[in-house]
C-alpha positions, 0 to 999 in steps of 0.5 A: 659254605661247610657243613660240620658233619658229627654224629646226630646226637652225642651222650658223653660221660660215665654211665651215659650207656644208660641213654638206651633205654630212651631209644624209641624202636622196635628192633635192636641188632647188636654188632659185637666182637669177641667176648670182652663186651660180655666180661664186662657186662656192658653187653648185658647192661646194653641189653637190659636197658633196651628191653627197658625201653621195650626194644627186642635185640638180637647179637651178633657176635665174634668180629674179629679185629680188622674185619672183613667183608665176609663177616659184613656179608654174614652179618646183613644176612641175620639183619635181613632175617631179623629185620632190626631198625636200630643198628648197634656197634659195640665194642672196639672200632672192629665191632663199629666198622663191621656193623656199619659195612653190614648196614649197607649190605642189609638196605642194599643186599644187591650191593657190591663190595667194590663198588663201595671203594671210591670214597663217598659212593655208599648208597642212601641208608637209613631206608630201614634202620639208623645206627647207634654206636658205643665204643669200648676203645679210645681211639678211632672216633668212628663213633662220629666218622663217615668211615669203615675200614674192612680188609681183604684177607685174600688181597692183604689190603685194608679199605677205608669205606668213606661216605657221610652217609656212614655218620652214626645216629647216635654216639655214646661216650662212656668212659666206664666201658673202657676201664676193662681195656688192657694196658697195651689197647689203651695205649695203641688206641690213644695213641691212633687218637693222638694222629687223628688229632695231628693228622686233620689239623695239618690235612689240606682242608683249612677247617676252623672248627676240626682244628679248635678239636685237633689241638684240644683233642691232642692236649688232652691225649698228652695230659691223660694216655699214660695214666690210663695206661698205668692205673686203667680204672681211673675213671677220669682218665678214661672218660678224658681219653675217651672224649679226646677219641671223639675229637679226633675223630670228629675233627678227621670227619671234616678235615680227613687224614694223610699218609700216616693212615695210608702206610698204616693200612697196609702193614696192618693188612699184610703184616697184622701190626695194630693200627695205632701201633703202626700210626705211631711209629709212622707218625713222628717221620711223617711230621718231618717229611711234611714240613716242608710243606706246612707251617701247622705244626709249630701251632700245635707244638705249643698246645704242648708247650713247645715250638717247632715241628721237629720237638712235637715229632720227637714229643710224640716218640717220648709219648710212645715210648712211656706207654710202651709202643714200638719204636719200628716195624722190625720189632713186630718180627718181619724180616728184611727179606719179607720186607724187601718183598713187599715193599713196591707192593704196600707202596703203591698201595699207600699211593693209592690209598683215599687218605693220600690225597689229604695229606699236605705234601703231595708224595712219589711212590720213592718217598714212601718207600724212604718213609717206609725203611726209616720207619721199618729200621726205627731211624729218623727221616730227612727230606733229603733222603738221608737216614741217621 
């Protein structure tokens, strides 16, 4: 027997912000990052509808990208003094993950942060709050995931939190909050989005429901991602892309990810290359390193009208490139001598990393290393080792 894990409830479509107004609560505590949600003013909007619903709200805001325990800390401080029950994650995917690390910390202030690192250890919540979260970017789905990613500033190493437990209450999708969204977010978050899709559907968990998501999810990020990226206020666009980030992560929620995600991790912690960015470069030699492993990629090749595993690897570096993404980590400006200092150490991060154990081919720490120079130099992966 399975269990679909999705967040509680689901409303999709443009103006759908609007549901707010229908919580039932006494408290509402806003998690936000910079001050893009107040340009916009969806923040304003989010707030308004609350007080309609007679809900007093508090802010916190200034997450900064890939957040870090310091700021989940701070922010659990304020949820205690407040004493909300409703939590709300408003932003992009920074936002989200930082509010749902503070939730922790305010049911469980006691709670240490390590402890949180083996995957499914987060203690029971919703003691004293549940969580609403409305994403800005289309990408990381973690509008319906168990997951948090928080960084160690100190350490340079991001780490996925992966609890159920973690599973938003309710999920807003509205593609209108996206229309604000610079060119090149929309295009990094689709195209982290698009390795969601491909990620869970190869994964070593047979899931029949997260593959019907990962196929539709792709399709639709293949249809929409470059126009998105070139006329940013179609709204259509948006709320497709928007929808395709929700399967994605809906579909990772049951089946979970691979090494795509373990190698992004650290070059996003270390080097501050964002994450869908990194995803895509990785993406297209992942492919080719597991497919010797996985007869799944062909199957989704032909959601795109194609056949094998290599043309869906050398489909998505035409995606990438139409929405101008980076074709390898050495763009970003890190040396080779930079590059060769840290290799062992993001390596043997990657190993260890929860979404590695996920993947459909088991890989030595030389294996990531290989995937890792490839990627870095922008060259094509062989199984054999061979670069070209």
């Amino acid at each position: 027997m399975s269990k679909l894990f999705i967040a509680g409830e689901v409303f999709h479509g443009a103006g759908s912000l609007a549901e707010l107004k229908n919580i039932k609560g006494k408290r509402a505590f806003i998690v936000t990052g910079g001050s893009s949600m107040k340009r916009s003013g969806t923040l304003d909007k989010a707030v308004a509808f609350l007080q309609e619903a007679g809900t007093e709200t508090k802010i916190f805001d200034g997450v900064e990208e890939d957040p870090s325990s310091a700021t989940s800390f701070k922010g659990a401080e304020a949820m205690l003094e407040f004493q909300p029950d409703w939590i709300i994650g408003l932003g992009g995917c920074s936002a989200i993950d930082a509010a749902k690390t503070m939730w922790i910390f305010y049911e469980h202030p006691d709670t240490d942060f390590d402890s949180l690192l083996k995957p499914f250890s987060v203690p029971v919540l919703r003691n004293k709050a549940r969580f609403i979260a409305i994403p800005s970017t289309s990408g990381t789905g973690t509008e319906t995931t168990g997951l948090a990613v928080i960084t160690d500033r100190d350490k340079g190493v991001k780490y996925p939190i992966v609890s159920y437990e973690l599973t938003p209450d309710i999920a807003i999708v509205d593609g209108e909050i996206c229309a604000s969204m610079p060119a090149h977010i929309t295009s990094n978050t689709g195209l982290d989005a698009l390795t969601h899709c491909v990620e869970a559907y190869v994964s070593n968990i047979d899931n029949n429901y997260a593959d019907v998501l990962a196929k539709g999810g792709l399709e639709i990020v293949f249809d929409n991602l470059q126009e998105a990226v070139n006329n940013p206020t179609n709204i259509a666009a948006r709320q497709n892309m928007h929808d395709a980030s929700f399967m994605g992560g809906l579909a990772f929620n049951n089946a979970w990810l691979g090494i795509v995600h373990s190698l992004s991790h650290q070059v996003g912690a270390l080097y501050g290359i964002p994450h869908g960015a990194a995803n895509a470069i990785f993406l297209p030699n992942v492919i080719r390193f597991n497919a010797t492993a996985t007869q799944k990629y062909p199957a989704l090749a032909k959601v795109i009208g194609l056949e094998t595993a290599e043309e869906l690897a050398q489909a998505i570096e035409g995606l990438r490139s139409d929405v101008n993404n980076m074709a390898s980590l050495k763009e970003f400006g890190i040396s080779q001598e930079d590059w060769d200092k840290n290799l062992d150490y993001i390596a043997n991060n990657a190993l260890i990393d929860p979404c590695t154990g996920f993947n459909p081919r088991t890989p030595s720490l030389e294996d990531l290393k290989e995937i890792y120079n490839a990627c870095y130099r922008g060259l094509v992966y062989e199984t054999s080792g061979v670069l070209n």
